[in-house]
Each structure stands twice: as structure tokens, then as C-alpha cells.
ZAKEKE-794688 format. One record per residue (C-alpha): z, x, y; residue in three letters; residue number from 1. Coordinates in steps of 0.001 Angstrom, whole numbers, plus 500000, padded with zeros to 6 digits. Example, Ala and Ser with C-alpha at 12.3 -4.5 7.8 and 13.67 -1.06 7.14 Angstrom:
BEGIN
+--------+--------+--------+-----+-----+
!     up !   east !  north ! res !   n !
+--------+--------+--------+-----+-----+
! 507800 ! 512300 ! 495500 ! ALA !   1 !
! 507140 ! 513670 ! 498940 ! SER !   2 !
+--------+--------+--------+-----+-----+
REM end
This chain:
BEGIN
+--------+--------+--------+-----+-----+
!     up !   east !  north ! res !   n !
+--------+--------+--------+-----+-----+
! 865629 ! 515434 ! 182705 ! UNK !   1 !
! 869278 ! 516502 ! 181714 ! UNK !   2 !
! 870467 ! 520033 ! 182606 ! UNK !   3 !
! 873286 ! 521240 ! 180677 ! UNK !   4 !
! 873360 ! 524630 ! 181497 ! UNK !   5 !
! 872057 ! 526937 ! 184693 ! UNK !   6 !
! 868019 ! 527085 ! 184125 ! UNK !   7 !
! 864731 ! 526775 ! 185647 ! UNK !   8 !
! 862944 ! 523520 ! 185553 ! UNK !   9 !
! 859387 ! 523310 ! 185956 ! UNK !  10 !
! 857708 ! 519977 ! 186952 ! UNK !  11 !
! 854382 ! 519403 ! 186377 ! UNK !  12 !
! 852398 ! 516481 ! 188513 ! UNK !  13 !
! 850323 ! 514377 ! 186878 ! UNK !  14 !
! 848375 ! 512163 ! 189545 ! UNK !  15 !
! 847476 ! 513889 ! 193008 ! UNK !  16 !
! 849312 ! 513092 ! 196051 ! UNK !  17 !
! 848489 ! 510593 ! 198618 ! UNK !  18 !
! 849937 ! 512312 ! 200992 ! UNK !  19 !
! 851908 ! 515638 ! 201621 ! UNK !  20 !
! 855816 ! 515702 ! 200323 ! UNK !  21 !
! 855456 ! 512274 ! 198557 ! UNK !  22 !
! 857095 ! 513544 ! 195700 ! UNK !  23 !
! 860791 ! 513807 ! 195605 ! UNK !  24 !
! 862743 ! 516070 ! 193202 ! UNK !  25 !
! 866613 ! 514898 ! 192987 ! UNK !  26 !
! 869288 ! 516664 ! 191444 ! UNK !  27 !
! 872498 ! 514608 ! 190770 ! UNK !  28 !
! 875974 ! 514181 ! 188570 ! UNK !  29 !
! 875092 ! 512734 ! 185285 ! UNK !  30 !
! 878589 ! 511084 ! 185753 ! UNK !  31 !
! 878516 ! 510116 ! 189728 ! UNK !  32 !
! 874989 ! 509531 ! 190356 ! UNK !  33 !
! 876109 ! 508835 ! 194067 ! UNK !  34 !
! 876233 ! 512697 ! 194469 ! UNK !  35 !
! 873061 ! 514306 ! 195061 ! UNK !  36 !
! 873318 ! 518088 ! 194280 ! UNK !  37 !
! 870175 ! 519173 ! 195674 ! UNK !  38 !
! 866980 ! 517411 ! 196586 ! UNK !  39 !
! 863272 ! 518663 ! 197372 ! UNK !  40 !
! 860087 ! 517264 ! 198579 ! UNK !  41 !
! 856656 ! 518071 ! 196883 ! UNK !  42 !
! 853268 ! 517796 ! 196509 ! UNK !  43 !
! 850648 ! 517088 ! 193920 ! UNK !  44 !
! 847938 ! 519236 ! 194979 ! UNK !  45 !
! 844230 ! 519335 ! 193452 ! UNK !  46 !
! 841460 ! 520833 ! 194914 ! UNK !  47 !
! 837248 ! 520583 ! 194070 ! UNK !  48 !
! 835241 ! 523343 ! 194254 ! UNK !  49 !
! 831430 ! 523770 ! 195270 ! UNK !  50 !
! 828857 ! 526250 ! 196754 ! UNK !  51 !
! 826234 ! 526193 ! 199502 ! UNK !  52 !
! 823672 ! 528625 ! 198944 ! UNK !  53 !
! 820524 ! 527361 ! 200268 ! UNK !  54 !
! 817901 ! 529285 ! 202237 ! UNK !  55 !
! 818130 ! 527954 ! 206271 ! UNK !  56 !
! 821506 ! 526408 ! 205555 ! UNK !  57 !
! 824652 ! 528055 ! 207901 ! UNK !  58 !
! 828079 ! 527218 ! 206606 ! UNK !  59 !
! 830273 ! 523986 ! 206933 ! UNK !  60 !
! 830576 ! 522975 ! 210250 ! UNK !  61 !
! 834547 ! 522504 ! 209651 ! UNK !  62 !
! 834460 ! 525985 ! 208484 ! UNK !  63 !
! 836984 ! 528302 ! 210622 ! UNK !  64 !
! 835004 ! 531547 ! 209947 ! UNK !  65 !
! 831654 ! 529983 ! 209976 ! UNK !  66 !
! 831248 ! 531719 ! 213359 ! UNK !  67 !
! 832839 ! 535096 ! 211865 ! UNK !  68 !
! 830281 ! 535283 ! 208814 ! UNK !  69 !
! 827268 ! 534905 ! 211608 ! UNK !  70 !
! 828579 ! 537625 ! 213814 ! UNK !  71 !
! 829173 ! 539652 ! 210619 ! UNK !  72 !
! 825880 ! 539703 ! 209463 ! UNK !  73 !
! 824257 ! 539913 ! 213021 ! UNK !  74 !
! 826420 ! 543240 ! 213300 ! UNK !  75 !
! 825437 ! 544334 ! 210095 ! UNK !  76 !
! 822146 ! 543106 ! 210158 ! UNK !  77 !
! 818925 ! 545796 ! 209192 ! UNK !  78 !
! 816867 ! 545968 ! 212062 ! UNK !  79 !
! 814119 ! 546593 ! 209943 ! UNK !  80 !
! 813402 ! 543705 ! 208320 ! UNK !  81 !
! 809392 ! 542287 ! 208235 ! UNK !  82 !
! 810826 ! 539638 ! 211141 ! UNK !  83 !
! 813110 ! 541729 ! 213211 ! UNK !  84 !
! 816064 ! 539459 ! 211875 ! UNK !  85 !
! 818875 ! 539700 ! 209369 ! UNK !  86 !
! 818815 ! 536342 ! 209274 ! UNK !  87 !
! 814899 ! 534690 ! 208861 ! UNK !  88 !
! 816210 ! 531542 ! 207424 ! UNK !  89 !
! 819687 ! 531122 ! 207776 ! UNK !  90 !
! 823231 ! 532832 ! 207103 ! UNK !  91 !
! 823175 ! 531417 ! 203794 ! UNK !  92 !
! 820195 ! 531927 ! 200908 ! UNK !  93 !
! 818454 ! 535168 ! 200889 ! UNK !  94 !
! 819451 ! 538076 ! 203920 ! UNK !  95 !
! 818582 ! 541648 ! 204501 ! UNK !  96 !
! 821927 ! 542644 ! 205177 ! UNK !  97 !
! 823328 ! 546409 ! 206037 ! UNK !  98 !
! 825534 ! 547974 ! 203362 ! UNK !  99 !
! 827670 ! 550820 ! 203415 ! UNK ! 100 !
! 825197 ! 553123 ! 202362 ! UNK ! 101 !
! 821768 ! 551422 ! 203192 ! UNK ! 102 !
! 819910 ! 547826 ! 203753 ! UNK ! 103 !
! 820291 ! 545707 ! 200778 ! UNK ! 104 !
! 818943 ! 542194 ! 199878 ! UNK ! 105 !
! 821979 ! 539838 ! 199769 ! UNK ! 106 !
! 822247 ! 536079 ! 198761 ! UNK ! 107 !
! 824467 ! 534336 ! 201395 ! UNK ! 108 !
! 827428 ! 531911 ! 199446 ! UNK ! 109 !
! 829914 ! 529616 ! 200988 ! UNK ! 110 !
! 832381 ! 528242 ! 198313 ! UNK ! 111 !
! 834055 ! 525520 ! 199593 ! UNK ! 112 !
! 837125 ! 524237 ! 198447 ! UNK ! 113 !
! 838114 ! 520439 ! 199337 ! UNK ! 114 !
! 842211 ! 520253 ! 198747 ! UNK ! 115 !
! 844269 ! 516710 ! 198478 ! UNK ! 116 !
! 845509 ! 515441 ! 200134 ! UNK ! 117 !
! 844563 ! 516152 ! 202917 ! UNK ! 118 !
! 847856 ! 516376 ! 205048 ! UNK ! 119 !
! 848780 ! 519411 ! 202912 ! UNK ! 120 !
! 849554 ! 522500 ! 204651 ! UNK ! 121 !
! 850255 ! 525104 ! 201884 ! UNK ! 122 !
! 848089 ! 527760 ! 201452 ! UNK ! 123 !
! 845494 ! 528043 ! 198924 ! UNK ! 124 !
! 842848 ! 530418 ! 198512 ! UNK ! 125 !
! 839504 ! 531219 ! 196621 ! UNK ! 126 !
! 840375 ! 534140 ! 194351 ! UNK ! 127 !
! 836907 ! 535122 ! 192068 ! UNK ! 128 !
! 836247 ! 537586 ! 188980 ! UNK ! 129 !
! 832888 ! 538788 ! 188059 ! UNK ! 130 !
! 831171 ! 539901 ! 185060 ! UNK ! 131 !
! 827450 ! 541396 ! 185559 ! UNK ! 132 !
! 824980 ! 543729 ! 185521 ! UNK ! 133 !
! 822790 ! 546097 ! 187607 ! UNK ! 134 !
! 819313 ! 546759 ! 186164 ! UNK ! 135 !
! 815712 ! 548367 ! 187258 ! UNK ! 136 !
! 813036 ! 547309 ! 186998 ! UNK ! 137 !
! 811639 ! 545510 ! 183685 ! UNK ! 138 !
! 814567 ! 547502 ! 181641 ! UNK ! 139 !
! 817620 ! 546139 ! 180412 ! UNK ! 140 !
! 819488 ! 548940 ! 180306 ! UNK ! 141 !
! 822257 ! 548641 ! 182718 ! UNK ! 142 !
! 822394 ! 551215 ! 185927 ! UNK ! 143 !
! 825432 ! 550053 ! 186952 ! UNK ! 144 !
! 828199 ! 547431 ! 184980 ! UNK ! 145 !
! 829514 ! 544598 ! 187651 ! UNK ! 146 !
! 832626 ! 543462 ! 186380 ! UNK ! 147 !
! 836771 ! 542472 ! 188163 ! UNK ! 148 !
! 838408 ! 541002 ! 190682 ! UNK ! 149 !
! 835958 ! 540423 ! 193471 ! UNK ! 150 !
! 838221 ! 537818 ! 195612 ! UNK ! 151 !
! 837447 ! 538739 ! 199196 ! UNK ! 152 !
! 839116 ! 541541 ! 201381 ! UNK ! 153 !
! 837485 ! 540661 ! 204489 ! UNK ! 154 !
! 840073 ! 537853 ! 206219 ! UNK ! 155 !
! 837780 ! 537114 ! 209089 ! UNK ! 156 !
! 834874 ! 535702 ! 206269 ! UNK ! 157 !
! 837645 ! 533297 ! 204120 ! UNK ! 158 !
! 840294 ! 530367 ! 205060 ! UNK ! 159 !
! 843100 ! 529534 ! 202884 ! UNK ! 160 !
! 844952 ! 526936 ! 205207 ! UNK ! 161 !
! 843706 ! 523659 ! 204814 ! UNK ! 162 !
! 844920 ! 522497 ! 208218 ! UNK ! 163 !
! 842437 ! 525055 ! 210179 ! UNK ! 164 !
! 839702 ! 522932 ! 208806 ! UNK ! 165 !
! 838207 ! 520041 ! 210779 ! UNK ! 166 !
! 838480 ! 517961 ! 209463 ! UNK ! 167 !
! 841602 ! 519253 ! 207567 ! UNK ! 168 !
! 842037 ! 519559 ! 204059 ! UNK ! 169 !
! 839211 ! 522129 ! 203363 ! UNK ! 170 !
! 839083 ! 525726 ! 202036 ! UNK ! 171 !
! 836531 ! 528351 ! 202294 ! UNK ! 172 !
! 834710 ! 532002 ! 201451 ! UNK ! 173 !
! 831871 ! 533607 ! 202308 ! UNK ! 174 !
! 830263 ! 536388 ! 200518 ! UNK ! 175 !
! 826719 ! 538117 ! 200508 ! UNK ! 176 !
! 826467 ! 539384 ! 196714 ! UNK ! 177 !
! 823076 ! 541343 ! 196332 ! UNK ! 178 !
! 821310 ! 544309 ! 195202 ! UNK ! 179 !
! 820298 ! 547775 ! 196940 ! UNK ! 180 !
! 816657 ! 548835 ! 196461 ! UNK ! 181 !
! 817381 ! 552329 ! 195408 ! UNK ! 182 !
! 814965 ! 552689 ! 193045 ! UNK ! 183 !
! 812562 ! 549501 ! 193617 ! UNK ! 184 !
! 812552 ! 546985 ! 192114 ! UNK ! 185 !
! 816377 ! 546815 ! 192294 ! UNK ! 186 !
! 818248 ! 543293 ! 190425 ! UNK ! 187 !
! 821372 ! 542485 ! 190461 ! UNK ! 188 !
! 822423 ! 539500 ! 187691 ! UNK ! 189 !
! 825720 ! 538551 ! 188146 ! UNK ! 190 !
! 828081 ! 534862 ! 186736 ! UNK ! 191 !
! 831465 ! 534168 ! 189289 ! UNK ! 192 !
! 834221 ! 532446 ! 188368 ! UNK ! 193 !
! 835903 ! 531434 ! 191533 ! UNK ! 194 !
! 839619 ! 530217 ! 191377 ! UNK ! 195 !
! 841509 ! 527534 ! 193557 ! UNK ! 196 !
! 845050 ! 529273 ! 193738 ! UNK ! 197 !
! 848215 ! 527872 ! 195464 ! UNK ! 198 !
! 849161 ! 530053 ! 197885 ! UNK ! 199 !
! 847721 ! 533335 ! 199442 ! UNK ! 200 !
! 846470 ! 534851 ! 195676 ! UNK ! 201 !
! 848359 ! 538370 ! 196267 ! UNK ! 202 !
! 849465 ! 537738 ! 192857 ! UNK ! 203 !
! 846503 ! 536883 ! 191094 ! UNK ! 204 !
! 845019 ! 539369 ! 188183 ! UNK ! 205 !
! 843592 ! 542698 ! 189555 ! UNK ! 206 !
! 841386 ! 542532 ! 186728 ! UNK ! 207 !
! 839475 ! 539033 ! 186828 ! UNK ! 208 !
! 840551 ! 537836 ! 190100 ! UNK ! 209 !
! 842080 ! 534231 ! 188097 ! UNK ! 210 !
! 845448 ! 532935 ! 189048 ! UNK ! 211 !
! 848993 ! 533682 ! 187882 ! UNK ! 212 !
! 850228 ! 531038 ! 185468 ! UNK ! 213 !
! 850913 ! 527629 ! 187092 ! UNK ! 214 !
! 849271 ! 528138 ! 190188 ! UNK ! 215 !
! 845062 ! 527301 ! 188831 ! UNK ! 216 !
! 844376 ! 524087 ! 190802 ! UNK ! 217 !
! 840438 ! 524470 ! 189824 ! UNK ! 218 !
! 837803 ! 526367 ! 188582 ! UNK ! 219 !
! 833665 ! 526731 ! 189356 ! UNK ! 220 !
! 831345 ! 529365 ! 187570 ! UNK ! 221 !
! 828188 ! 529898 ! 189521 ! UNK ! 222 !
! 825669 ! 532976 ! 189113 ! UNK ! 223 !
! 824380 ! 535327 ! 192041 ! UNK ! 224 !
! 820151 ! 536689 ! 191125 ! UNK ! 225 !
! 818556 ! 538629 ! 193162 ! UNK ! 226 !
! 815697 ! 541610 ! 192883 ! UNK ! 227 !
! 815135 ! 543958 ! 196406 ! UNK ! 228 !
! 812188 ! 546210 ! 196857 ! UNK ! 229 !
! 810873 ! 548406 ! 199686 ! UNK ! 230 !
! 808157 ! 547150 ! 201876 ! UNK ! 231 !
! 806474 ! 549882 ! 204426 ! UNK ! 232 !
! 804414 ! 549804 ! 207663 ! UNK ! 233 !
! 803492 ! 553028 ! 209473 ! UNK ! 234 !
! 806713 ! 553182 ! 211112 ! UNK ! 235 !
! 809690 ! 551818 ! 208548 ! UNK ! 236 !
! 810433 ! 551157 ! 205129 ! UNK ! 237 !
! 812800 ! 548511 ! 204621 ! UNK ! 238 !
! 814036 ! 546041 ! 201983 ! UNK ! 239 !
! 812387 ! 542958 ! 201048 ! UNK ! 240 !
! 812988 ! 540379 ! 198063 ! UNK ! 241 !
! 811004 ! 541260 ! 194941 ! UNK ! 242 !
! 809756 ! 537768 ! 193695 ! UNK ! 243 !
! 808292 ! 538628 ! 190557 ! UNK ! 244 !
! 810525 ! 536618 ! 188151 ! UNK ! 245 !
! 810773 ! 532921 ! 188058 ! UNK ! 246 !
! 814194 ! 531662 ! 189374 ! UNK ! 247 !
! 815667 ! 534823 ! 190726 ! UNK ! 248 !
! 816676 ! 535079 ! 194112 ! UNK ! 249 !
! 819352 ! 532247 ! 194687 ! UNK ! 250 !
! 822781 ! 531298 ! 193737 ! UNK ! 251 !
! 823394 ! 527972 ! 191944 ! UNK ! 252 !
! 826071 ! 526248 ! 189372 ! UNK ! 253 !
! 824125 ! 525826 ! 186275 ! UNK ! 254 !
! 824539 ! 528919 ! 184239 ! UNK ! 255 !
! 825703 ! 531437 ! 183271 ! UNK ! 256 !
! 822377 ! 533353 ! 183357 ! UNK ! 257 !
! 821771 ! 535911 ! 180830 ! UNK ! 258 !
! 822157 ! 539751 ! 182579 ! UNK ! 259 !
! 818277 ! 540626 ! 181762 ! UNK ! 260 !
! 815942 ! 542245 ! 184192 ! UNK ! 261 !
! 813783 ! 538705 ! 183918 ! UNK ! 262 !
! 816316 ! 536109 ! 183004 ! UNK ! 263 !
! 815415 ! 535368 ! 180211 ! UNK ! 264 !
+--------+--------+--------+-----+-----+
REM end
């Protein structure tokens, strides 16, 4: 690349690193290539992305916040569910979780985000936008539209340096997406996009959650089903997870689902 005049050049790797700062950038004189101007090491990062959303599974075992996202349900766990626990299964898969307002039926998701190389220590972080829908029972008429930016807030329940991971080189969020049984049953139908994004995603769009331009290392959509009802003994009445449609009730990769009360 010749410059001729002061400018901003914008390099664009091709094939990822080996290894961190492989990558030179040189500047010299076109006539005295003896003088280097200015010089700068970089890396060619990419980065896959995946869930874990199975019932009885807990979160990576390299995962810095796996811990966090355990404690965080336990202390906002219902005390009311049919087993006593927030947690019957696992942190992951279905929970009866405490919301802001009341006990809700959530579906526990890890994305996990595996950067090369390795050695990298930039930041990157999982930035997601959602697009969705609340409904009520067998109606398809929406109570409530699901739809932005819906990258996490909470720091202690997502990692965006790959170095804290063990091993290194991994990225993570946890999330617990799910309906309220207001007026039972309660179903929430809703298709992620979550966003690999070089650095800490401050600048990302406030309206989808994707990535400022240049700065997308990967993409997964993935879709978040569940229905909540109320169960009731003499001396509670708590949440439980409606199972009245096939394949609600989960998280998983191949979708989108269509936003219908049954899925269909």
C-alpha cells in the first residue's frame, strides 16, 4: 500500500493468527526503505460461537462467572417451587427464578465464545439483539412485543477477557430469558442474535445490540421458548412450566421459531 497523502488505512486480515501480535504493520519511505516511520503489531482475531442450554448442565468449567450465575440464582431463587429449589436440575435448562416483580419460569443459557488464538488478550464481548413476542394462552395476539439490545448489564454473569478463562482463549454470558405467569399460561417466544465484538461493546447499536462496523468477529441466532403457569398446594402458589406444546421449554440453534402461542 502507497500513501500519498495523510489518511486512514484500514487492514483487513484474512487468515487467523497463530498467535497474538504475529502480524506486523510497517510504515516506511517509499524512497529509503531503511527508514521505518512507524510500525505496529496485530492480531487476526476470530472467534466461534455456541450455547449450552441443557436441563442438569452448570456452565463451562473454565467459565470465570460460572460461580457468580449459581450464587445469582440461589439469591434470587423462589422458595416456592414444587422441590424447594431454584435449581431442580441444574443452573442451566429450565429454573424458577425470582424477578423483579414476581417468580418467573426462566431457561438458563451460557453462550460461549471460543476466540483465536488463544494468547490474545483483547477484549471481546457477547453483545445480543432480540426480536419476540409475549403471548397468553392459545392466542396470538401479542401482550407484550420483545424486541432491542438485550446484551447483558449484569458484569458479574459475562467475561469478555479471554485470558480469565482456563484454559484461556474463551468468552462467556449467562442469561435466564423466560416468561412471568401473570395470567397462566404465560409464553414467551423469543430468536437472539448474539454478536462476537472486539472490545468491551460500549459502542455497539442501542437498538439491536450488533456491532459497530469492523468490529463483528461472529454471529449465532438461537431461540429462547418457554410457557409458566401457577401450580397451588394449601399453602403457596408458585410457578411451574406449562408443558402443553411440543418443543417449548428449551433454548437451541435451529430456528428461528415462529412467535405463536404453539410454535407452529
Amino acid at each position: 500500500m502507497t500513501i500519498t497523502d495523510s489518511q486512514t488505512a484500514t487492514v483487513q486480515g484474512v487468515s487467523t493468527s497463530s498467535d497474538a501480535n504475529d502480524v506486523q504493520l510497517v510504515a516506511k519511505l517509499q524512497r529509503n526503505q531503511q527508514k521505518t516511520l512507524a510500525q505496529q503489531n496485530a492480531t487476526v482475531v476470530s472467534v466461534t460461537l455456541a450455547i449450552n442450554a441443557l436441563n442438569g448442565k452448570s456452565p463451562s468449567e473454565g467459565n470465570p462467572k460460572g460461580k457468580n450465575f449459581l450464587n445469582y440464582i440461589e439469591s434470587n431463587a423462589s422458595p416456592n417451587g414444587p422441590s424447594g429449589s431454584a435449581v431442580p436440575n441444574g443452573p442451566l435448562g429450565e429454573v424458577i427464578a425470582k424477578g423483579q416483580t414476581s417468580d418467573y419460569c426462566a431457561i438458563g443459557v451460557e453462550t460461549v465464545g471460543q476466540v483465536n488464538p488463544s494468547t490474545y488478550t483483547g477484549l471481546v464481548t457477547i453483545t445480543k439483539g432480540m426480536s419476540g413476542v409475549a403471548v397468553q394462552g392459545s392466542s396470538n395476539n401479542p401482550l407484550k412485543t420483545l424486541s432491542g439490545d438485550d446484551t447483558n448489564p449484569i458484569p458479574q454473569l459475562f467475561s469478555n477477557d479471554p485470558t480469565a478463562s482456563t484454559p484461556k482463549g474463551f468468552i462467556y454470558d449467562l442469561d435466564l430469558p423466560g416468561p412471568n405467569p401473570l395470567t397462566p399460561p404465560y409464553r414467551t417466544r423469543i430468536n437472539f442474535t448474539a454478536y462476537a465484538t472486539l472490545g468491551d461493546g460500549s459502542d455497539r447499536s442501542k437498538s439491536n445490540g450488533s456491532p459497530k462496523k469492523g468490529k463483528q468477529l461472529a454471529s449465532l441466532t438461537y431461540y429462547v421458548a418457554a410457557s409458566c403457569t401457577n401450580d397451588t398446594n394449601p399453602n403457596n402458589i408458585y410457578p411451574i412450566f406449562s408443558n402443553d406444546v411440543t418443543g417449548d421449554n428449551q433454548a437451541g440453534t435451529l430456528g428461528p421459531i415462529k412467535t405463536t402461542w404453539n410454535l407452529k
